[in-house]
C-alpha positions in Angstrom: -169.5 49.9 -197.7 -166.0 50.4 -197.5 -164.3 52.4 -194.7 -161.0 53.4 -193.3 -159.8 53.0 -190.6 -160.9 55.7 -188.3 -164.6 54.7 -189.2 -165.0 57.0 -193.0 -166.6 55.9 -195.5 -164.2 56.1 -198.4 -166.5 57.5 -200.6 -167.0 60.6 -198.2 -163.9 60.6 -197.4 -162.7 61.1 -201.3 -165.3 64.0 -201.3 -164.0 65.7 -198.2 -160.3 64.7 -197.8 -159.8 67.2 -195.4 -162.6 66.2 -193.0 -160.8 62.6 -193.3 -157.6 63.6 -192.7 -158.5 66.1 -189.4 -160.4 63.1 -187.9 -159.1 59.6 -186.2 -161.4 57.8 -184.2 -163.6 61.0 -183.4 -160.0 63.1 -182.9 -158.3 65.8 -184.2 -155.6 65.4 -185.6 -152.2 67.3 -187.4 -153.3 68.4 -191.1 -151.2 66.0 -193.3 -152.1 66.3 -197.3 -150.3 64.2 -200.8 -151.9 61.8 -203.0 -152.4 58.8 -202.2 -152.2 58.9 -198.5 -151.6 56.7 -195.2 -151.6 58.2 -192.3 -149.8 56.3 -188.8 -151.4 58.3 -186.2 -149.5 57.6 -182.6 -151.3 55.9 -179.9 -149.6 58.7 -177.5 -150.8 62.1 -179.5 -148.6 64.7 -180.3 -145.4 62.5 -180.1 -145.1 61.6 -184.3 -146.9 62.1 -187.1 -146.1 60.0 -190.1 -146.8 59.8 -193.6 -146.2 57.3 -195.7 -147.2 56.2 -199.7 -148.0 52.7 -200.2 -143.9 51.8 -201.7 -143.2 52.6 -197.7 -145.7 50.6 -196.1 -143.9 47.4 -196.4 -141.3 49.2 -194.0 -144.0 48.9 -191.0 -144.9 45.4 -189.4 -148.0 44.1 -188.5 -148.5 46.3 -185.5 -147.9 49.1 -187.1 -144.4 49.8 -185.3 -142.7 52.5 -187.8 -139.1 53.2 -188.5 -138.4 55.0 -185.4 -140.5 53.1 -182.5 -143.9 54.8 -181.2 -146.7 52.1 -181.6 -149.8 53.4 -183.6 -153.2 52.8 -183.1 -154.5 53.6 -186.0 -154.6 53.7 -190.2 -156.1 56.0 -192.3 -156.1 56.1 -196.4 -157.4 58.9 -198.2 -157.2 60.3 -202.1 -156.3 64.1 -202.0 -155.1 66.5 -205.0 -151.4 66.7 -205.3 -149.9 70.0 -206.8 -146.3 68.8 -205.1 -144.0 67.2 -202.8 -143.0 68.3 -199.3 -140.6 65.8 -197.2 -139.3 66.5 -194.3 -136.6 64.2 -194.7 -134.1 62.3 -191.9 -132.6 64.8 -189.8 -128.9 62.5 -189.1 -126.7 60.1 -190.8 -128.1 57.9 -187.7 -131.8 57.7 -189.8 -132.7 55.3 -191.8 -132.1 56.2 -195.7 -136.1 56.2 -197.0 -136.5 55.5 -200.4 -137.2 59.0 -202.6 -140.8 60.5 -202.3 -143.2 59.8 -204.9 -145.1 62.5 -206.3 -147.3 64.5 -203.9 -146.1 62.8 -200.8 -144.3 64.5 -198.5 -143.6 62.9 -194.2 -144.4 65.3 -191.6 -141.4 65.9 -188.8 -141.7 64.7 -185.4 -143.5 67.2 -183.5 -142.3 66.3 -179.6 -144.2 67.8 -176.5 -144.4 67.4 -172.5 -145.9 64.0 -171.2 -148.0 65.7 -168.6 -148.7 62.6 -167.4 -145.6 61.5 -166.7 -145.8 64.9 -164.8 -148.3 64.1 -162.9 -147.6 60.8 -161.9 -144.2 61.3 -160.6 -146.0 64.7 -158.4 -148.5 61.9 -157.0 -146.1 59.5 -155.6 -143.6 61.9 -154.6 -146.2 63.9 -152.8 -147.2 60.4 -151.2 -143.6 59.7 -150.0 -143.2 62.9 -148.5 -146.6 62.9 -147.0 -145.3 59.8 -145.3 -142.3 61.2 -144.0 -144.6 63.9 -142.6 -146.2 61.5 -141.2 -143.6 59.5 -139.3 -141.8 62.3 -138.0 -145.2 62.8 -135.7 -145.6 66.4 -136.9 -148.9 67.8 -135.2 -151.3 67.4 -137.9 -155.1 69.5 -137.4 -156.9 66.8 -137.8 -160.2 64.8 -135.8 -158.3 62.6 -133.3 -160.1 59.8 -134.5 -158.8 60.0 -137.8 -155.5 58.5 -138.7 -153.3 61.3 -140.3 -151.0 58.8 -142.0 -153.6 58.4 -145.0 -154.6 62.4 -145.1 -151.0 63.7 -145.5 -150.3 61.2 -148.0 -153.3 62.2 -149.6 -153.0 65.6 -149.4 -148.9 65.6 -150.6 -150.2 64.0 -153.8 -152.9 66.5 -154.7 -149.9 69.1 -153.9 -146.9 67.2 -155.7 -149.7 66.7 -158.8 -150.4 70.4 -159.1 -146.5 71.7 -158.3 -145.8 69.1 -161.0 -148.1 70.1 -163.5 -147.4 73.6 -162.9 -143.8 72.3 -164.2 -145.1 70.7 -167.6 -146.9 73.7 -168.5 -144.0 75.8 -168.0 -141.6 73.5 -169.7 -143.8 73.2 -172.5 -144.1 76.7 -173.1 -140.7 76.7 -173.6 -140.5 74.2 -176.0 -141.5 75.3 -180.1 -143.8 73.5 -181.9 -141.1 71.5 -183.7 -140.2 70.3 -180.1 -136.7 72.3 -180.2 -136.6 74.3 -177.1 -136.5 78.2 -177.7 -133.1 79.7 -179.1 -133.7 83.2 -178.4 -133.6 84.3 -174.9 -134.4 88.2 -174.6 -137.9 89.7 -176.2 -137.8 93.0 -174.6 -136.1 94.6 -177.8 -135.6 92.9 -180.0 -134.1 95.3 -182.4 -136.0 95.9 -185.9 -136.4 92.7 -187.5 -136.3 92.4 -190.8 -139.2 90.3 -192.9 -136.8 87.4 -194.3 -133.8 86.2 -196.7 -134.5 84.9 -200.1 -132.0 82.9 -202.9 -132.8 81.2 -205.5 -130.7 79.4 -208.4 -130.8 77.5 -211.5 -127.5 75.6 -212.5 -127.5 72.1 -214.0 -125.0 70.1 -212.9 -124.7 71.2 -209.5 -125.4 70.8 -205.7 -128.6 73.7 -206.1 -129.4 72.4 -202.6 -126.2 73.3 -201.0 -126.0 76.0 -202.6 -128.8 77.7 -201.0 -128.1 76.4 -198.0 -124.9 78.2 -197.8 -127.0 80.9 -199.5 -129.0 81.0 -196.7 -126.3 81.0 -194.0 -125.3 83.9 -195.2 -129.2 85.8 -195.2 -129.5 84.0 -191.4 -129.7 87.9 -190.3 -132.8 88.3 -191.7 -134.8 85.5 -190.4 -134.4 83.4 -187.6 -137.6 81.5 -186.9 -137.8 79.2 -189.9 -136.0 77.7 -192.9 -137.1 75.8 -196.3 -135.9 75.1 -199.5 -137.6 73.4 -202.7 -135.5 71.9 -205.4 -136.8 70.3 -208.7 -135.5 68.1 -211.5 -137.4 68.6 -214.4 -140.1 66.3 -213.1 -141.6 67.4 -209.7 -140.9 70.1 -206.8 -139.8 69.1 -203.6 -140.3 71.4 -200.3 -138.5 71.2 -196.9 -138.9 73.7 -194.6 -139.0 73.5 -190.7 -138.7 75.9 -187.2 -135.6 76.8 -186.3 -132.3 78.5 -187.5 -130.8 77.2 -191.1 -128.5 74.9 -189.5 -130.6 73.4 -187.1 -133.2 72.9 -190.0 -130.4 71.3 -192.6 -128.1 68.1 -192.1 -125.9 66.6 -194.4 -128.0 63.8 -194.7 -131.2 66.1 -195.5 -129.5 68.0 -198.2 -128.0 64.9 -200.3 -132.1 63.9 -200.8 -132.6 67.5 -202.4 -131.6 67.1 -205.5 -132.2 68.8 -209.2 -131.4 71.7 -210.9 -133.2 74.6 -210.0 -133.6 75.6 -205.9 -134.9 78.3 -204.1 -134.7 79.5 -200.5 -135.9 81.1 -197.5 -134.9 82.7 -194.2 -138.7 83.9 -192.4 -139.1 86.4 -189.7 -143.0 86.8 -189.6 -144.7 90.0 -190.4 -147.6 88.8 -191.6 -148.9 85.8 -190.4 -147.8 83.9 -187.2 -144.9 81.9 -187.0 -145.7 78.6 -187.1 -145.0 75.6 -189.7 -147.9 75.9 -191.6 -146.8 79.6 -192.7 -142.8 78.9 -193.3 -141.6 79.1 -197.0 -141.1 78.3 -199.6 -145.3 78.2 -199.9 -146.6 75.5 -202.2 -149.1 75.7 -205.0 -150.1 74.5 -208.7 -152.5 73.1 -211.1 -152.7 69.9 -212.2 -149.7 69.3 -214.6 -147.2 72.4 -213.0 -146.1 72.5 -208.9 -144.6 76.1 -208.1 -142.8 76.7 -205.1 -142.4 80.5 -203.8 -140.3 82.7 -201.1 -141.0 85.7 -200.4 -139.4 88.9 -198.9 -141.4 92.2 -197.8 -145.0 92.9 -196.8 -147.9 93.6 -198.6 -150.4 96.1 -198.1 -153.3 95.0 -199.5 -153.4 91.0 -198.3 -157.2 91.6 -196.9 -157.9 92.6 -201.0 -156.5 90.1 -202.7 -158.0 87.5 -200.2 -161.0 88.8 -201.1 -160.0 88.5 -205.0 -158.3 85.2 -204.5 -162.3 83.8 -203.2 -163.4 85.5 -206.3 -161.2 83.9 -208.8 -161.7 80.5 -207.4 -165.2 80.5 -206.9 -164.7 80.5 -203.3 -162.4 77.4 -203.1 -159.3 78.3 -201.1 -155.7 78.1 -202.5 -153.9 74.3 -201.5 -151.4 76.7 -198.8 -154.8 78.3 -197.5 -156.3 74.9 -197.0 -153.2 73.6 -194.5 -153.6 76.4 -191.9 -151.5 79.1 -194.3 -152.2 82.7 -193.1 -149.9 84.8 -194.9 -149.7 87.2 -197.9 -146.9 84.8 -199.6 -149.4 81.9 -199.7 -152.3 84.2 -201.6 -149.8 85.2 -203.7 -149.1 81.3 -204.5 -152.7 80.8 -204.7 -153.1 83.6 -207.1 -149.9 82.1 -208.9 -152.0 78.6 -209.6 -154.9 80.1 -211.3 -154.8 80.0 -214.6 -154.4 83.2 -216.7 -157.2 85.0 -218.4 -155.2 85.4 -221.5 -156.4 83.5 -224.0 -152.9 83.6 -225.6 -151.0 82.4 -223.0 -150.1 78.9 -223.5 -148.0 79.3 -226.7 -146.8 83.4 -226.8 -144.7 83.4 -230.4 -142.0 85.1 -228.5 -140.6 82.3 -226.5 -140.4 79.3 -228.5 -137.5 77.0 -227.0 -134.2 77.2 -228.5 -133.1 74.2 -230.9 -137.0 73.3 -231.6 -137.2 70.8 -234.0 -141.3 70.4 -234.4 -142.4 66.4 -234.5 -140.0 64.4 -232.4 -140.9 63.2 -228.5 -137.9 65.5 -227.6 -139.9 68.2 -229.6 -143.3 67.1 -227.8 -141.3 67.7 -224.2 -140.0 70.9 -225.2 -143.3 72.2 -226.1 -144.6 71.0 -222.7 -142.5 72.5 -220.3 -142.4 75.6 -222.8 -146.3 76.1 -222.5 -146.0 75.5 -218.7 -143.1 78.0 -218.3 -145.0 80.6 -220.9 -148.6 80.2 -218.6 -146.9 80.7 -215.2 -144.8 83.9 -217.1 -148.1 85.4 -218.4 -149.7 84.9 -215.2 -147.2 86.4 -212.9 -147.7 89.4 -215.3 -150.9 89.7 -214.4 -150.6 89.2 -211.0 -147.7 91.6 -210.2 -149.2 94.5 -210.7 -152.2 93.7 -208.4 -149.4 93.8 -205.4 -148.7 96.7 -203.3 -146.7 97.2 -200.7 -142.9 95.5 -200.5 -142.1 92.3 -202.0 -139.3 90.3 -203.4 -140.1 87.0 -205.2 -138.1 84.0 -205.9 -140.3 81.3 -207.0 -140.3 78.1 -209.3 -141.9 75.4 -211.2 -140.3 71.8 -212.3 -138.2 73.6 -214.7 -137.5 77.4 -214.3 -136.9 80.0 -212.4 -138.8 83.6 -211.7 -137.8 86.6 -209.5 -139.7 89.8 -209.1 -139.4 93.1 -207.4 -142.1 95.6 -206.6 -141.9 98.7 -208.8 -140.2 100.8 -205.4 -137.7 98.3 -204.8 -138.0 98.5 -200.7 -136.5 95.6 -200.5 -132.9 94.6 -202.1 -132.8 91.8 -204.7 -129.2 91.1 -207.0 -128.3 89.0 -209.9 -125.8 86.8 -210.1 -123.6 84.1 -212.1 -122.3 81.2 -211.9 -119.7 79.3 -214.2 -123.0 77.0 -215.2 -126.0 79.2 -214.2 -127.8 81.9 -212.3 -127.8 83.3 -208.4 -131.1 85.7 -207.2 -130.5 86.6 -203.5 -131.4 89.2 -200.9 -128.0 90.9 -200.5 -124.7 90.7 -202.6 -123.3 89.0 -199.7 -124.8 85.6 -200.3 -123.6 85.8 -203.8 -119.9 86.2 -202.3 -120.4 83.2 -200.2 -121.7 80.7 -203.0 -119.2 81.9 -205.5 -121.6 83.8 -208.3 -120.1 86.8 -209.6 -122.3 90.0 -208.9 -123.8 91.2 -212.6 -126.7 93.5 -211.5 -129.6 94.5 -209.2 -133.0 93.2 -210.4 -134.7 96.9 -210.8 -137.9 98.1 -209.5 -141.0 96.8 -211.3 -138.6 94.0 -212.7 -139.1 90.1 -213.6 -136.8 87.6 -214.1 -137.4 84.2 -216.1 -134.7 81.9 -215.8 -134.5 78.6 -218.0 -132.7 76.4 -220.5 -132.9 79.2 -223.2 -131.2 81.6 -220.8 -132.3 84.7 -218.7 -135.1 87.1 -219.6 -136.1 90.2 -218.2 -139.8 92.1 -218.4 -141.7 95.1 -217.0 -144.3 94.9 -215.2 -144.4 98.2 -213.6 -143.3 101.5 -214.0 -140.0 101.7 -211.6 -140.6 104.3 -208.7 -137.5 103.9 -206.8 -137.9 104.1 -202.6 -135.1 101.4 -201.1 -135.6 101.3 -197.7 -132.6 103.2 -195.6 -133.1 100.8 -192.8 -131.1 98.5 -194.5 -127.9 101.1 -194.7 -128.7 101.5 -191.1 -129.1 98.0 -189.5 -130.8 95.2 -191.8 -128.4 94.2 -194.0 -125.2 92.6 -193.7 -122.0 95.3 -193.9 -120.4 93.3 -196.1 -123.4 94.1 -198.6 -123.4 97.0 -201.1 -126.5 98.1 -202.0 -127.2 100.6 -205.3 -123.2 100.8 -205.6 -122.7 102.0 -201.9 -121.3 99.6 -199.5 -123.5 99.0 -196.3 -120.3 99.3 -193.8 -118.9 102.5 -195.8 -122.4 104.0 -195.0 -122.1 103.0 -191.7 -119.0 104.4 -190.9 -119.8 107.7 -192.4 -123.1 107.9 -190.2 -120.8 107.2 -187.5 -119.0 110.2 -188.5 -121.8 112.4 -189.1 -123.1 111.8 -185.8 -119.8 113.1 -183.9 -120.5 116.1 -185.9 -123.9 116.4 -184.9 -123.6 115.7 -181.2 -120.1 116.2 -179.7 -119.3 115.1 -176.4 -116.3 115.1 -173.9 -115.2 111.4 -173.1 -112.4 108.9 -172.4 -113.6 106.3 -174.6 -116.3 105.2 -177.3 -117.5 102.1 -177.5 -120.6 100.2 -179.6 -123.7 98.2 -178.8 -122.4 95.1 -180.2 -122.4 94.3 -183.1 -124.6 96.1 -184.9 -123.4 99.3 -183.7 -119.9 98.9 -184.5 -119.6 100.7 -187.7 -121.1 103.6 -186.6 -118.6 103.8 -183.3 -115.6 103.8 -185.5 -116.7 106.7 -187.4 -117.7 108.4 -184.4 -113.9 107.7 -182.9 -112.2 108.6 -185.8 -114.0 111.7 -185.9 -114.3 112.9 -182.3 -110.3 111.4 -181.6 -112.1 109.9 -178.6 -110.4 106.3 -178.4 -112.5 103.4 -179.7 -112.5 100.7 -177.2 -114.8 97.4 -176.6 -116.4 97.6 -173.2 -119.0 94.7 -173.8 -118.2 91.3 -175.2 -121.3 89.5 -177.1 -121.7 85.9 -176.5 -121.6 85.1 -180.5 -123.6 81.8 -179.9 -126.5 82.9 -178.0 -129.4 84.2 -181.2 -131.2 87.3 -181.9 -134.0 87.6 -179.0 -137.8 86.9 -179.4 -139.5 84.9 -176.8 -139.4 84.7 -172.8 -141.7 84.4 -169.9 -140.9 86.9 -167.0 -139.3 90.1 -167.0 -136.4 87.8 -164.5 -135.3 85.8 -167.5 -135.3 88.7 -169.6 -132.7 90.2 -167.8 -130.8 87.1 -168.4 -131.0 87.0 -171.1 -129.3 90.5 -171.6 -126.5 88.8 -169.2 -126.3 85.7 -171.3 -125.8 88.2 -174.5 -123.7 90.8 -173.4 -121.0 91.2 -170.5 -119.1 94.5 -169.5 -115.2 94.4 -169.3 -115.3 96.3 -166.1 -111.6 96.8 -166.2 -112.0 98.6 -169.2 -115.2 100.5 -168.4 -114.2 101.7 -164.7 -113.9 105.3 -163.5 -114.3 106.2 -167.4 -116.7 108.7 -169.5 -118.3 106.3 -171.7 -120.0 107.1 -175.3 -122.1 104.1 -176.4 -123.2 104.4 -180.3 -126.0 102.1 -181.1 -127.7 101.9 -184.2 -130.9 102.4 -183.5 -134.1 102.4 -180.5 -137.2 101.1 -181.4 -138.3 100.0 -177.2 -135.5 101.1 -175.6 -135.2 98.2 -173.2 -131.8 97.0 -174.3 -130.0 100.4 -174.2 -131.9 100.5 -170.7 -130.0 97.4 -169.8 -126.6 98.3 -171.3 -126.5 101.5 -169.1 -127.4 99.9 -165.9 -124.6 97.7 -167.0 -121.8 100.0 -167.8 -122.6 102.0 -164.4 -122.6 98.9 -162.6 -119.2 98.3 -164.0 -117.7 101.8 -163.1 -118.7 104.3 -165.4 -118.5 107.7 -164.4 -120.7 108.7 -167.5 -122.8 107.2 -170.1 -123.8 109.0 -172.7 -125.6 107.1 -175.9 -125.4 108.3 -179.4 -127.7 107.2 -182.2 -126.6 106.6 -186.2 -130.8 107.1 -187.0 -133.1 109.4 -186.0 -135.8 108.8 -183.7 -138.6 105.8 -184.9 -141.6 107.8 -184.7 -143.6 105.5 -187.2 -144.8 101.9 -187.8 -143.3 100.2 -190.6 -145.2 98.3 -192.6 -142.8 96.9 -195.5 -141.7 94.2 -193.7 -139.5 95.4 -190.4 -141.2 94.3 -187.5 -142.8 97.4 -185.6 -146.1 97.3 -187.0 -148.0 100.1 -184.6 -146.9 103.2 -183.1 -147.8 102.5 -179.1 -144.3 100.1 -179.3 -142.1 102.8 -180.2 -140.4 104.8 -177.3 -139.8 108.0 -180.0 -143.2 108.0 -180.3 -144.7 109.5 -176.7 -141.5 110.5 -175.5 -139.2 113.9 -176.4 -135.5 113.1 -176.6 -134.2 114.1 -173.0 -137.4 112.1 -171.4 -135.8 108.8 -173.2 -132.4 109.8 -172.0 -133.9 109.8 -168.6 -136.2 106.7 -169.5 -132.7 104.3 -170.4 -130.6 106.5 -167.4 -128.3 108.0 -170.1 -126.4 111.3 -168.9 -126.9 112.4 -172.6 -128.6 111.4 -175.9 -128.2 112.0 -179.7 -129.4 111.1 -182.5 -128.2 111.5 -186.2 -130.4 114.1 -188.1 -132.6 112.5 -191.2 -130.8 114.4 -194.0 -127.0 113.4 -192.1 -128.4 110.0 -192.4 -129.5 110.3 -195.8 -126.3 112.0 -197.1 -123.8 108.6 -196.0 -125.8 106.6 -198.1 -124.7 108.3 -201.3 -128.2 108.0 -202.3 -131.1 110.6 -203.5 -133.2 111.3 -201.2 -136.1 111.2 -203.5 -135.5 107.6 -203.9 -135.2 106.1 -200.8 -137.8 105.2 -198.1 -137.9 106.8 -194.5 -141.3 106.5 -193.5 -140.7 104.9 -190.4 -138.6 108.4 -189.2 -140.7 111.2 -191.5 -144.0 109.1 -191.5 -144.4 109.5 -195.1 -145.4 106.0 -196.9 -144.0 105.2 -200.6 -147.1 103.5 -201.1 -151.0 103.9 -200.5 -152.1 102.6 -197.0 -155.3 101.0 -196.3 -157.5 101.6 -193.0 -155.5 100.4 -190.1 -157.3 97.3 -189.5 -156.5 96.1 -192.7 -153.0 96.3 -191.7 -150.9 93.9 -189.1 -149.1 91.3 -188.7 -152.6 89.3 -187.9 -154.6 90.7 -190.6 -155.2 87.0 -192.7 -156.3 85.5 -188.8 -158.0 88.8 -187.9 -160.2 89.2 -191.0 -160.8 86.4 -192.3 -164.3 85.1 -193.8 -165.5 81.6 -192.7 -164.4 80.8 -196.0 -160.7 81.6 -195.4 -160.9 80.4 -191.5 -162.6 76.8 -192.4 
């Protein structure tokens, strides 16, 4: 019988790849997935895990040493299904160059961790020592007198040293991220509204499509911070890396010159549904067995629980390839859903789309008519997925050839057009378009979708439009130097600014903003009031939005770290700090305390939104209604909550009126608590609701 290394019989192991790849010598072990595969597993677990095809494995010696050190103890082969290629690829000019992945390989990234071990070796012997030294400087020790306390302190410091010293590993490695990078954001008692995530996609022969989205995504790095990807494909095969972190920790030079083709797409996640881990960053893969499709995806959707439920149905029960890795988010179901084939039986040659320049009988003919049938079958069955979605998304997605982009029929979320000399930009916000050089042509509409290809761009319906853009992003989301529906996100800003010295007047010697988001808004409220504009706290610009910290200690500073006051500025003055929003509170807490700590006579805090009275649940992070401070509290209770002398906020229709926009056809649920969409039952909603819910099926 043959077997593999870890003690599997092959033939099982073929039959259950996933059971062969979860299980070394009786141990679990990171999810790893291509066809073929070889899996190094360490000797010391949880150091490196490495994938390589067979063309690599001539690059290991007889002990199975790899590239970069770490002895292995171990080698596993198994067959699996390949729909694509992730890779991370080497991280420095420093790594060795690897040879290109063959299809439906991908290496998974060094995943470092705490030695606890070394931990606890180092808290025995220096407990020892200093036992010793107890020992020798004759303290009185309560011990029997015929017992020699040399041994018993010694003993006794290393059970202490080993516990202090553990206590240290823990704590160090729950500071450290699951890539191994230690924690860039510092403060997670308000973290403002967070915004779901950045998308860009493009399709332009002859150029550098990764680079391209990386600088893409630079410029969308405000609306995700936690992890990065991009796929790219030639013609032949898709290609996915994606990793924790911020887009230019994720991306070197080095990684981008491997990504190479013609069509790219990209993403910047901040989690709203699903947990942020590896296994649910984007772009999500899927497929069937001759197309790959790679997908990004911006916004929330409402009814993930249902089209699980539909997805198990379709499939017979078998779980889509994303599902299968640990995947808990709506964007992989919607891949998943992607890879089925379409019901319509007239799918794979539609008269309307033959290529251009199709000359029927030749091998170039045969090709044409290949990635035409692949490109007409994902087309038809986006169109009958689309409509099944509720809730807020924005699509960029891909196959070896082509590129899609869809919108849900309210357009929460923004999505633009663009051109290049040689091809075609889809981003988030007009701003990424600026930095990448594409000329702005038009915002994909409501209900819209895009097919981008050799034989040009194409646009189809899928829904009626219902326009409801969400106002958040005119408030804080998006970037100012983004215009949205023909109104320019600063301009709007400014003009809330305005509105709100109107509104709320105050007597003061200076008017400052919560930087930076609040900036806008504080000029307007200067030019308006004639109060002086002035900056009374400088913002560290290299420390990140804030997410993750243990004790309220380190919160605090982390607010330090952040922001500091210019007391010479702030002292023996009437302060008015415009912000432009509170969803908890605890940072406008902190900026008061500061100010008055600095000298301020007064503080009094004006607000360019109304109060957040609501959950959100199109893809800003406040999810339930017992996190937002508006929502127990009446206005002068959360003055007195944050130890503001005064507090304003903007009305809904003064807030409404800078954007230049209908009311009717934008979204404010989160301040009027009426929903653009049907809602399911509040279990069904969350940012858990895939972990939550799941069948066994969907957990296995």
């Amino acid at each position: 019988m043959e077997m593999t290394a870890a003690g599997m019989d092959v033939a099982k192991a073929r039959e259950s790849p996933q059971e062969c790849l979860r299980t070394t010598q009786g141990k679990p072990t990171e999810r790893i997935y291509g066809s073929p595969v070889h899996v190094l597993r360490p000797a010391r677990s949880g150091r490196i895990i490495q994938m390589v095809t067979p063309s690599l494995l001539g690059r290991f010696d007889e002990q199975c040493v790899p590239i970069r050190g770490e002895k292995y103890d171990s080698l596993a082969t198994c067959d699996v299904p390949s729909v694509g290629a992730e890779q991370p690829l080497p991280r420095d000019d420093t790594s060795p160059v690897l040879p290109g992945p063959e299809p439906g390989t991908f290496l998974v990234k060094r995943r470092r961790s705490v030695n606890i071990w070394t931990f606890l070796a180092v808290g025995v012997v220096l407990g020892a020592i200093a036992g010793a030294v107890v020992n020798l400087t004759g303290a009185d020790v309560p011990v029997s007198r015929s017992m020699n306390p040399g041994p018993f302190l010694m003993f006794a410091g290393a059970c202490l040293g080993a516990i202090v010293m553990g206590g240290v590993a823990a704590l160090i490695e729950g500071l450290i991220r699951g890539d191994g990078l230690l924690n860039h954001d510092l403060l997670p008692g308000d973290k403002g509204p967070q915004d779901a995530c950045g998308v860009f996609g493009v399709w332009a022969p002859g150029e550098e499509v990764a680079k391209l989205s990386y600088y893409g995504l630079y410029a969308l790095q405000h609306r995700g911070q936690e992890s990065a990807g991009i796929a790219v494909a030639d013609g032949n095969r898709v290609l996915v890396f994606k990793e924790m972190g911020l887009v230019s920790q994720v991306f070197q030079e080095s990684t981008l010159a491997h990504l190479t083709g013609h069509v790219a797409i990209g993403h910047a996640r901040y989690s709203t549904t699903g947990g942020s881990t590896w296994e649910n960053a984007q772009p999500t893969l899927g497929g069937t067995d001759d197309q790959s499709i790679a997908l990004a995806h911006n916004g929330n959707l409402t009814n993930s629980a249902e089209l699980r439920d539909l997805l198990l149905a379709k499939s017979q029960g078998v779980l889509g390839f994303e599902q299968q890795q640990g995947n808990t988010t709506d964007t992989g179901l919607v891949t998943a859903l992607l890879s089925l084939p379409p019901t319509s039986s007239s799918a794979a040659e539609p008269a309307d789309h033959a290529p251009a320049g199709h000359t029927p009988g030749s091998a170039l003919a045969a090709d044409q008519t290949t990635r035409w049938q692949r490109t007409a079958r994902l087309e038809e069955r986006a169109m009958e997925v689309l409509p099944l979605l509720k809730g807020a998304f924005c699509f960029v997605f891909m196959d070896e050839n082509t590129l899609y982009a869809a919108r849900d029929p309210q357009g929460i979320r923004p999505l633009v057009l663009g051109r290049l000399a040689n091809g075609w930009v889809v981003a988030s916000e007009t701003a990424a378009l600026d930095i990448v050089g594409a000329s702005f042509i038009r915002e994909v509409e409501p209900g819209e979708f895009l097919v981008i290809d050799p034989d040009g761009m194409r646009s189809r319906r899928f829904a009626k439009p219902q326009p409801k853009g969400c106002v958040f992003e005119y408030v804080y989301l998006a970037r100012p130097d983004t215009t949205i529906r023909k109104r320019g996100v600063y301009a709007a800003r400014v003009e809330m600014g305005r509105q709100l010295a109107r509104e709320h007047p105050i007597e003061a010697d200076m008017v400052m903003p919560a930087p930076e988001s609040g900036t806008p808004a504080a000029i307007g409220y200067a030019e308006e009031s004639g109060i002086p504009y002035g900056m009374g706290l400088v913002k560290n610009a290299y420390v990140g939005r804030t997410f993750i910290s243990p004790s309220q200690t380190i919160r605090q500073l982390g607010i330090r770290l952040k922001l500091n006051p210019l007391k010479e500025i702030i002292h023996g003055k009437r302060i008015i700090v415009v912000d432009d929003s509170i969803v908890r509170g605890n940072t406008q807490r902190a900026v008061v305390k500061m100010l008055r700590e600095s000298g301020a006579v007064e503080v009094h805090v004006r607000i360019s939104s109304p109060p957040v009275r609501w959950p959100c649940f199109y893809g800003i992070d406040f999810a339930t209604r017992a996190e937002l401070i508006a929502n127990g509290l009446d206005i002068h209770d959360i003055a007195r909550s944050i130890g503001a002398d005064s507090l304003g906020y903007i009305s809904e229709d003064g807030m409404v009126a800078a954007t230049d926009q209908p009311r009717s056809e934008l979204c404010t649920a989160c301040f009027s608590g009426i929903y653009p969409t049907d809602l399911p039952s509040q279990d069904l909603l969350g940012k858990s609701v895939l972990e939550s819910t799941a069948p066994k099926e969907f957990t296995a």
